[in-house]
N, CA, C and O atoms as a Tripos MOL2 file, in Angstrom:
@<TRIPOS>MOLECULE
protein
  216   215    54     0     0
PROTEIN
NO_CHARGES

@<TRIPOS>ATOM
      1 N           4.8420    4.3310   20.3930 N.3       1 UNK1
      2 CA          3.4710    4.7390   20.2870 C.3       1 UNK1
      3 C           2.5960    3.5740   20.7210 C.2       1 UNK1
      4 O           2.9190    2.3900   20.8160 O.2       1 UNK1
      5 N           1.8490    3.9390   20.8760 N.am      2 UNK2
      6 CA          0.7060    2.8580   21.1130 C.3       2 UNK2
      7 C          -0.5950    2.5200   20.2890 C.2       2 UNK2
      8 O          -1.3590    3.3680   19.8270 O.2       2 UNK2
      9 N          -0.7780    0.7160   20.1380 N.am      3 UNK3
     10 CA         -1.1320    0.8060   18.9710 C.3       3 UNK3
     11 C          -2.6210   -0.4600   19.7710 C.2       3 UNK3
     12 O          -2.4370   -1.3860   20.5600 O.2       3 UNK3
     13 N          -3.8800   -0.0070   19.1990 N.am      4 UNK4
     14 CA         -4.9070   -1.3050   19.8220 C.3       4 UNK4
     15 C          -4.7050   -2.4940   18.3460 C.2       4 UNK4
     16 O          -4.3050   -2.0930   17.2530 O.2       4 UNK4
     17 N          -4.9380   -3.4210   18.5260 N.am      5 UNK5
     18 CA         -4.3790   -4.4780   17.4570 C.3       5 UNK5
     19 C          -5.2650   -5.4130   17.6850 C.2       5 UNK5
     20 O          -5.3740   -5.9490   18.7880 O.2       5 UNK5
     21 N          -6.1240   -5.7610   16.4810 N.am      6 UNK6
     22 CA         -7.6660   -6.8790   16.4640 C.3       6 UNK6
     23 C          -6.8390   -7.9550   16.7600 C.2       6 UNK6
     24 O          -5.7100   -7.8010   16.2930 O.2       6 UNK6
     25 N          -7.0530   -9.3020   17.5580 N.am      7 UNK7
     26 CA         -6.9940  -10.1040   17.3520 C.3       7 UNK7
     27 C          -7.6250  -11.0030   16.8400 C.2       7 UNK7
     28 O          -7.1360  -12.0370   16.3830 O.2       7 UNK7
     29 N          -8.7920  -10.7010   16.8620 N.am      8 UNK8
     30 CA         -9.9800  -12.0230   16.5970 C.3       8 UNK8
     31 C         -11.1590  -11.1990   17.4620 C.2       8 UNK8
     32 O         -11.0240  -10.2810   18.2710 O.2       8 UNK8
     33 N         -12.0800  -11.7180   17.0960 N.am      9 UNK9
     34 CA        -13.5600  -11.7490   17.4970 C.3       9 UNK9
     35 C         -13.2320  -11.2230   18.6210 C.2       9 UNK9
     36 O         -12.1430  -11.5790   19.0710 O.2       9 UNK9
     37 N         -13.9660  -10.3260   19.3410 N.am     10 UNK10
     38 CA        -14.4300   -9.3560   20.5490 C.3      10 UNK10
     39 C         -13.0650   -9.5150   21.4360 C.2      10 UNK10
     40 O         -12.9230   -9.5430   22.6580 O.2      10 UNK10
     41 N         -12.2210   -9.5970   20.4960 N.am     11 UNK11
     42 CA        -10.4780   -9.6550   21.3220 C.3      11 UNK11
     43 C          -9.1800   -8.2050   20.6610 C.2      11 UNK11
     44 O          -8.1630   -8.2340   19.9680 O.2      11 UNK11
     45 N          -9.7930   -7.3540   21.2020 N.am     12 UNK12
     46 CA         -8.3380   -6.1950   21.2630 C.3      12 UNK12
     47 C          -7.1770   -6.1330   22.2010 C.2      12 UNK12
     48 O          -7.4280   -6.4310   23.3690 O.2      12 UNK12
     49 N          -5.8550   -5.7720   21.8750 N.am     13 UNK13
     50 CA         -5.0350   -6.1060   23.1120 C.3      13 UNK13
     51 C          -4.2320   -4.2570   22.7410 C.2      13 UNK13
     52 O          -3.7970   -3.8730   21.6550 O.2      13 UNK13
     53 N          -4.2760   -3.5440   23.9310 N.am     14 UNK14
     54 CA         -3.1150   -2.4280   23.8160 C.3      14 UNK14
     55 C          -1.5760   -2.8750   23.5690 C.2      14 UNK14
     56 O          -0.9210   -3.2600   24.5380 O.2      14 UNK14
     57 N          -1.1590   -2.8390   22.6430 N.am     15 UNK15
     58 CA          0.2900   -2.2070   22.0920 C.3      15 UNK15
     59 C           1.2010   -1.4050   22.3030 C.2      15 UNK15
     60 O           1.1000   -0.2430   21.9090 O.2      15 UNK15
     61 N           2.1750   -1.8060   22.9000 N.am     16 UNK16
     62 CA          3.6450   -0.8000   22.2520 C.3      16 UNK16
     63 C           3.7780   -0.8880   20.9530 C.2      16 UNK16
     64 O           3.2710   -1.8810   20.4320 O.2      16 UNK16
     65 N           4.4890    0.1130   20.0610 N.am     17 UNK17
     66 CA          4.3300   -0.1270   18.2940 C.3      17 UNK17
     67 C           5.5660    0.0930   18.2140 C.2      17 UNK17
     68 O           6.0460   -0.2460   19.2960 O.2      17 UNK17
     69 N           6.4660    0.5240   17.4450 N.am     18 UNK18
     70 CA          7.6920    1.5250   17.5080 C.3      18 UNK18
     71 C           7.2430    2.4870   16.2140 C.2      18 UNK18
     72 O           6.5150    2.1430   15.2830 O.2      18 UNK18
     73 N           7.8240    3.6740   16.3970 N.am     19 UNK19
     74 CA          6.8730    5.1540   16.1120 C.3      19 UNK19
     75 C           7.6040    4.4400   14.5310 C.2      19 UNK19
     76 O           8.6780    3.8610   14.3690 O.2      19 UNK19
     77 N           6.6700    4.7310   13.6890 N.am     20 UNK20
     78 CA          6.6940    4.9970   12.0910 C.3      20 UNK20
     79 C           7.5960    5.8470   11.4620 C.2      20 UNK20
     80 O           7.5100    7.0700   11.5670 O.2      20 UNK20
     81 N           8.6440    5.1580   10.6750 N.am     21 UNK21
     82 CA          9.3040    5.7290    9.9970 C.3      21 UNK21
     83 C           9.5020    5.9850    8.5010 C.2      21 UNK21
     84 O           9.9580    5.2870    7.5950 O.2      21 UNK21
     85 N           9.0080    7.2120    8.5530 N.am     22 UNK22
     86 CA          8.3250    7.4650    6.4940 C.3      22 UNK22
     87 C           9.5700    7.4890    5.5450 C.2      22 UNK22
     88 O          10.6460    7.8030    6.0550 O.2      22 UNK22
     89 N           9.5220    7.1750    4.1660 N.am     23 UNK23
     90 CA         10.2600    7.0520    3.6920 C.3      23 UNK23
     91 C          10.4860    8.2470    2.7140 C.2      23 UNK23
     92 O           9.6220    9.1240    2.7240 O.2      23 UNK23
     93 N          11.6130    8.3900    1.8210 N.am     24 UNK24
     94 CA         12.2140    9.9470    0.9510 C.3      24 UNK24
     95 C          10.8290   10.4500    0.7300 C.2      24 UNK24
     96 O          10.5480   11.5150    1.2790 O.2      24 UNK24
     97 N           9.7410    9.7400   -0.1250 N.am     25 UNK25
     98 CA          8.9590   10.1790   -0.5900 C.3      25 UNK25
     99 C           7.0970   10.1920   -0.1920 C.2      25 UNK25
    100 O           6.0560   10.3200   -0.8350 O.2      25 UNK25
    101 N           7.6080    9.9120    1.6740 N.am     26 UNK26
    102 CA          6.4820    9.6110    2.0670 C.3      26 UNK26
    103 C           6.3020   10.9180    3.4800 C.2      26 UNK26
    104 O           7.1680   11.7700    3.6750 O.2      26 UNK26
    105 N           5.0760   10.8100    4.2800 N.am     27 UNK27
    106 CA          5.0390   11.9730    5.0440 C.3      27 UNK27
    107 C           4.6220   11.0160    6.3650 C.2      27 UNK27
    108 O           4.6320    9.8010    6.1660 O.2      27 UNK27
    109 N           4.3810   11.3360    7.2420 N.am     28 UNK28
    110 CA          4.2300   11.1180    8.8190 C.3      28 UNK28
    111 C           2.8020   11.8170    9.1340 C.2      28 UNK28
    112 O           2.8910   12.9460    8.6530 O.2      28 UNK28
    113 N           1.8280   11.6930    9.5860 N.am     29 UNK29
    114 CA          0.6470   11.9470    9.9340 C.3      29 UNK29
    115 C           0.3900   12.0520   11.1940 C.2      29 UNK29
    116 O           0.3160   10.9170   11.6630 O.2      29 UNK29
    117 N           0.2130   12.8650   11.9960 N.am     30 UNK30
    118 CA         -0.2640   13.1990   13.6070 C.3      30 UNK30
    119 C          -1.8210   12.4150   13.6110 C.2      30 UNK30
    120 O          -2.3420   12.7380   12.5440 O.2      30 UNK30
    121 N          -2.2590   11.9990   13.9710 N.am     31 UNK31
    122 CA         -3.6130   11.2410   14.3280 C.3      31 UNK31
    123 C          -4.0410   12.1890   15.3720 C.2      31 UNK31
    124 O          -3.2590   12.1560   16.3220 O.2      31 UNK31
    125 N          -5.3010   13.2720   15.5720 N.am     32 UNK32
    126 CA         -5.7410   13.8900   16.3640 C.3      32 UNK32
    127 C          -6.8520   13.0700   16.8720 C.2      32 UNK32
    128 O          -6.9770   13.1430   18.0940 O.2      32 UNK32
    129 N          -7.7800   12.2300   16.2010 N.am     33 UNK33
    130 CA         -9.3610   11.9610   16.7240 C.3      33 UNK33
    131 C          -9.4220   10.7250   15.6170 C.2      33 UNK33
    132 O          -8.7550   10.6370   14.5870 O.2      33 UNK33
    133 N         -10.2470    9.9540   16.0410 N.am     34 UNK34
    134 CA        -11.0770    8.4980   15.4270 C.3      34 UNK34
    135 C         -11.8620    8.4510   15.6520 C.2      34 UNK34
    136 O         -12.2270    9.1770   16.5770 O.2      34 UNK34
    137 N         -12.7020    7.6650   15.0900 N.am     35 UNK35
    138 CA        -13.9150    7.3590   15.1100 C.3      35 UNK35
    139 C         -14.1610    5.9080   14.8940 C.2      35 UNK35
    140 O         -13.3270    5.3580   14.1750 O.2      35 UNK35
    141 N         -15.3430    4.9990   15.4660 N.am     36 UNK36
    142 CA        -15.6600    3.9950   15.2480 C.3      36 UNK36
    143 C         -17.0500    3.6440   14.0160 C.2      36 UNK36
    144 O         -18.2200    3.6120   14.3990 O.2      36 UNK36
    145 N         -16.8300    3.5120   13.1990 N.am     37 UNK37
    146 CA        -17.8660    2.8940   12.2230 C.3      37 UNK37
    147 C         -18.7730    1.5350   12.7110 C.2      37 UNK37
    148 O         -18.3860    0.8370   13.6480 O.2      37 UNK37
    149 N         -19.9990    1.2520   11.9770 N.am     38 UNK38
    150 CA        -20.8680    0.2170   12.3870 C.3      38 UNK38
    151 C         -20.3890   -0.8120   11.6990 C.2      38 UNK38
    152 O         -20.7550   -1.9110   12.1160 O.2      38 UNK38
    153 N         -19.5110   -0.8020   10.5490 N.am     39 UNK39
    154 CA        -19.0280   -1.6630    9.7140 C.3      39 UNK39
    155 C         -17.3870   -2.2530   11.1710 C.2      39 UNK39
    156 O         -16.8430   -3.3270   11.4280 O.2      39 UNK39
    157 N         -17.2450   -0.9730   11.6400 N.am     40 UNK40
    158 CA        -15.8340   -1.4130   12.5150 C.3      40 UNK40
    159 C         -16.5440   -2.5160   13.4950 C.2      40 UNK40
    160 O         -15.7010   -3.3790   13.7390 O.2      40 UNK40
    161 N         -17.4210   -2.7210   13.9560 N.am     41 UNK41
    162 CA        -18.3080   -3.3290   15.0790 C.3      41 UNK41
    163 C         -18.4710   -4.4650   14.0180 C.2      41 UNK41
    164 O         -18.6920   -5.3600   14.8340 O.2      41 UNK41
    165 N         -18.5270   -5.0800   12.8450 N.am     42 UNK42
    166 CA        -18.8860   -6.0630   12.8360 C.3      42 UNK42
    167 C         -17.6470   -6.6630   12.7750 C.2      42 UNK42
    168 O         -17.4080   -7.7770   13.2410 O.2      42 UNK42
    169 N         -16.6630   -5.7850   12.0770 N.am     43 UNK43
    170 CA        -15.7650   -6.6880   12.2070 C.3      43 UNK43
    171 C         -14.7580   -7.0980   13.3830 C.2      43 UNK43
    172 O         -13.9320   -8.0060   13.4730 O.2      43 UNK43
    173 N         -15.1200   -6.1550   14.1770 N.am     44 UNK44
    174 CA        -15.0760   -6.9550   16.0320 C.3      44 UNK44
    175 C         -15.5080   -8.2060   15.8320 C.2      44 UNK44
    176 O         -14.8100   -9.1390   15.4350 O.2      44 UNK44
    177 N         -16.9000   -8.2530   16.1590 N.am     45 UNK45
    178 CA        -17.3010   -9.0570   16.1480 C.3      45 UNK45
    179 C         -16.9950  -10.6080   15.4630 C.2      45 UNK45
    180 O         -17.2570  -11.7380   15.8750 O.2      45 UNK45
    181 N         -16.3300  -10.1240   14.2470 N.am     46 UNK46
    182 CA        -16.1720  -11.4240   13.6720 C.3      46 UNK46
    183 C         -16.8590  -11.8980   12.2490 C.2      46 UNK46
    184 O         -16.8240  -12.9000   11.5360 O.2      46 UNK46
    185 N         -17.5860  -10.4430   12.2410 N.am     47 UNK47
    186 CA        -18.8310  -10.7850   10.9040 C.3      47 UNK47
    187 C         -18.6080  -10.4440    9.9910 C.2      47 UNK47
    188 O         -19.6300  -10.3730    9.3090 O.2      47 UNK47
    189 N         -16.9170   -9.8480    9.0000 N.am     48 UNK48
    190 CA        -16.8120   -9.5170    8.1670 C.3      48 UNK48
    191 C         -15.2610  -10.0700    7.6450 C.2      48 UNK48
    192 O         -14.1480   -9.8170    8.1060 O.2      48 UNK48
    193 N         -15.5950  -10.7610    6.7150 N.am     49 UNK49
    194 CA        -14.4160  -11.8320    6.2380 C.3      49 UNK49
    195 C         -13.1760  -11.2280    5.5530 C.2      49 UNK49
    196 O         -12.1980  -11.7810    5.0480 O.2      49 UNK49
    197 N         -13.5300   -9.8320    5.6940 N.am     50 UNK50
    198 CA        -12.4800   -8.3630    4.8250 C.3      50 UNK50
    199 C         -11.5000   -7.8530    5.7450 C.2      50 UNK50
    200 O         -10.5960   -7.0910    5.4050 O.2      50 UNK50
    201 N         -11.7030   -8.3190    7.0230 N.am     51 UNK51
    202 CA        -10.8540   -7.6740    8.2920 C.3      51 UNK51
    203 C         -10.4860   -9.0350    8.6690 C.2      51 UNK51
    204 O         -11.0960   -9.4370    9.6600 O.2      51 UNK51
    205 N          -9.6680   -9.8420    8.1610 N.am     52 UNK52
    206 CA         -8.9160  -11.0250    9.4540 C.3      52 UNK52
    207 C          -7.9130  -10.3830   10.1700 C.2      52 UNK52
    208 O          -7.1630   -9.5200    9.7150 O.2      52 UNK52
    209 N          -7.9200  -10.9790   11.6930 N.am     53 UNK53
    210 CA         -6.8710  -10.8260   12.3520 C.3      53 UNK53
    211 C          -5.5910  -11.3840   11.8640 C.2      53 UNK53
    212 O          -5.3180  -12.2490   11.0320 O.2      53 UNK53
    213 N          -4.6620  -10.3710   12.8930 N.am     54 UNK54
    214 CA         -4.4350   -9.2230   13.1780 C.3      54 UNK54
    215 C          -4.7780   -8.2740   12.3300 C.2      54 UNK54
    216 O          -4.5560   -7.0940   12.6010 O.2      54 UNK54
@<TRIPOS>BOND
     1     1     2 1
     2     2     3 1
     3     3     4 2
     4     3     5 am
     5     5     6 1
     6     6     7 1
     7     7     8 2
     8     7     9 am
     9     9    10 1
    10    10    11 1
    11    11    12 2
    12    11    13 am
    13    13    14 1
    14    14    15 1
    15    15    16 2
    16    15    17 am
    17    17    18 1
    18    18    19 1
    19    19    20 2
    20    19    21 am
    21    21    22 1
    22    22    23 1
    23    23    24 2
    24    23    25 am
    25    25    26 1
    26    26    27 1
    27    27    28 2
    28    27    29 am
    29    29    30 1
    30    30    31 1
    31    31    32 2
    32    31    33 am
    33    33    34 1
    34    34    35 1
    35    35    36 2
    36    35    37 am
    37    37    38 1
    38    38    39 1
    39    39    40 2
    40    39    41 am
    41    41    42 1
    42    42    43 1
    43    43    44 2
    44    43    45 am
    45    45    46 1
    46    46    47 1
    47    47    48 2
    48    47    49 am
    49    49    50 1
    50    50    51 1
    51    51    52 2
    52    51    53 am
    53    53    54 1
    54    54    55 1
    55    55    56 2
    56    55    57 am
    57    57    58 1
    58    58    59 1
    59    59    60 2
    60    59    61 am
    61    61    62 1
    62    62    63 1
    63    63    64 2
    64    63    65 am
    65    65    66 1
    66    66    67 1
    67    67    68 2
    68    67    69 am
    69    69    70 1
    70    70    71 1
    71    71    72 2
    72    71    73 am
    73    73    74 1
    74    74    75 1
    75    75    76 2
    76    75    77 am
    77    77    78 1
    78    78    79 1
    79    79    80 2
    80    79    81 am
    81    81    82 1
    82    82    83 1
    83    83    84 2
    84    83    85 am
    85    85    86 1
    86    86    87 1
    87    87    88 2
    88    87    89 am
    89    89    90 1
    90    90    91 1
    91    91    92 2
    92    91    93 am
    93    93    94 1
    94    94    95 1
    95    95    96 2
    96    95    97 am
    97    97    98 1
    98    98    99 1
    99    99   100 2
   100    99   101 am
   101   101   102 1
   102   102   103 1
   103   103   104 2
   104   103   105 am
   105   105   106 1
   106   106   107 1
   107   107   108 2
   108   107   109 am
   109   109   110 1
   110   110   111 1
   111   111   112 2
   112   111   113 am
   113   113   114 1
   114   114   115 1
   115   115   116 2
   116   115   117 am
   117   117   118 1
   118   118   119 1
   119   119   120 2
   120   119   121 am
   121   121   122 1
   122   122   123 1
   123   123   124 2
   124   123   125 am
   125   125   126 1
   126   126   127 1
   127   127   128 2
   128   127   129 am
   129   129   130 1
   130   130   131 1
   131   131   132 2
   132   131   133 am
   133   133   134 1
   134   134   135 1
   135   135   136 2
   136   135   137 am
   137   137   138 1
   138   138   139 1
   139   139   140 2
   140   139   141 am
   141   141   142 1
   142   142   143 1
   143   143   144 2
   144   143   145 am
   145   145   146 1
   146   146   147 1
   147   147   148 2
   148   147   149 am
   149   149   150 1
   150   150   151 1
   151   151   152 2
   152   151   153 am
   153   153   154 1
   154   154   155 1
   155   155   156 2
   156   155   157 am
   157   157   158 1
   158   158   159 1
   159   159   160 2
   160   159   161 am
   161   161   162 1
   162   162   163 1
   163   163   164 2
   164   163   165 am
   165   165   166 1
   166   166   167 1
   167   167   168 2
   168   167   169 am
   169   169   170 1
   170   170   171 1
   171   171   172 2
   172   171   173 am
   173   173   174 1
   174   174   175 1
   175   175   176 2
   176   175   177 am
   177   177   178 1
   178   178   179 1
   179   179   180 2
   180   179   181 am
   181   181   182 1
   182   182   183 1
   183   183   184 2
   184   183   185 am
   185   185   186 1
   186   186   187 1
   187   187   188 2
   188   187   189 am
   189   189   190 1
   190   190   191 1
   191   191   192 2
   192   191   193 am
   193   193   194 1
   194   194   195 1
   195   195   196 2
   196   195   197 am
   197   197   198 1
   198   198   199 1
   199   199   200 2
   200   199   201 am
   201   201   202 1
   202   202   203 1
   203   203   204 2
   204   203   205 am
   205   205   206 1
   206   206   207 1
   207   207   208 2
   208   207   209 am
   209   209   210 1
   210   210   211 1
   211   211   212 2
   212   211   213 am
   213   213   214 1
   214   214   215 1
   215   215   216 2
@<TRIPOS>SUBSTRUCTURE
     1 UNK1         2 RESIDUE 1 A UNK
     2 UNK2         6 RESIDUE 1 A UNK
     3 UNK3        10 RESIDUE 1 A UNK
     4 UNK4        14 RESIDUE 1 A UNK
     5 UNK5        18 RESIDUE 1 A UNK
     6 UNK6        22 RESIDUE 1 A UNK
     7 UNK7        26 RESIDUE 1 A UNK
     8 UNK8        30 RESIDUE 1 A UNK
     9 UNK9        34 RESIDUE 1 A UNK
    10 UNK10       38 RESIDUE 1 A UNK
    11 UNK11       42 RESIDUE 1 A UNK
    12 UNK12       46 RESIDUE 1 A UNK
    13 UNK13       50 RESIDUE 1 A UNK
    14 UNK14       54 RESIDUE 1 A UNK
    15 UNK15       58 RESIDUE 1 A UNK
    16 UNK16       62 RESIDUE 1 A UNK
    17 UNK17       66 RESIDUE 1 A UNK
    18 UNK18       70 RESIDUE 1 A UNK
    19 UNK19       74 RESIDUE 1 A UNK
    20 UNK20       78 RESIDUE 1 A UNK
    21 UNK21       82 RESIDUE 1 A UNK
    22 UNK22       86 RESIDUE 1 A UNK
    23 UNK23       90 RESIDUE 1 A UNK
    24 UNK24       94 RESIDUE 1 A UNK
    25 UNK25       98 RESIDUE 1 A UNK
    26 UNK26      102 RESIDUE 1 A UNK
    27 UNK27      106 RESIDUE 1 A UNK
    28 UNK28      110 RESIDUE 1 A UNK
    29 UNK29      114 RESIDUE 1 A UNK
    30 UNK30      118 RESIDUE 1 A UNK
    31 UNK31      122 RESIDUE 1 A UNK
    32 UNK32      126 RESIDUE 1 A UNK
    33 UNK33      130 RESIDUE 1 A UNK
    34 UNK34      134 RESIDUE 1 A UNK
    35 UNK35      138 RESIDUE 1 A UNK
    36 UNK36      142 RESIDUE 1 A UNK
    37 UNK37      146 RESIDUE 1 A UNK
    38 UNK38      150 RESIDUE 1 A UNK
    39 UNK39      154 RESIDUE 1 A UNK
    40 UNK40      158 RESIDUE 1 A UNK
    41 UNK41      162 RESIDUE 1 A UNK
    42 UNK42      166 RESIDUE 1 A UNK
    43 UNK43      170 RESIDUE 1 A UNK
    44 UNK44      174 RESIDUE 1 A UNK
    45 UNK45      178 RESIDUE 1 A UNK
    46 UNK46      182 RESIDUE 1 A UNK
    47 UNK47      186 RESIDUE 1 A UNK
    48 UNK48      190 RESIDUE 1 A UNK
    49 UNK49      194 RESIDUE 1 A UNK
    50 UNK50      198 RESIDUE 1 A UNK
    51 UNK51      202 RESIDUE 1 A UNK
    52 UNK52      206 RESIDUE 1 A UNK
    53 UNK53      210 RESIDUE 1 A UNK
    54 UNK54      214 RESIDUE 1 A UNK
């Protein structure tokens, strides 16, 4: 699968991932659609000390 992965400040890099494997008591989720938040933009940026890279 493919995965975008923060590195740091205004730095994303595309990913290979290897696909997720759920466990006895866990489920697998299809991801149809995302969305970007204004809170996601700061922490691009670098302005929120709750998101360190990776």
């Amino acid at each position: 699968m493919k995965a975008l992965v923060y590195l740091g400040p205004n730095t994303l890099e595309l990913r290979d991932a290897p696909e997720p494997v759920p466990e006895a008591d866990e489920l697998l989720v299809r991801v149809e659609a995302v969305g970007i938040c204004g809170s996601d933009m700061h922490a691009y940026h670098g302005h929120d000390s709750r998101r360190p890279p990776p």
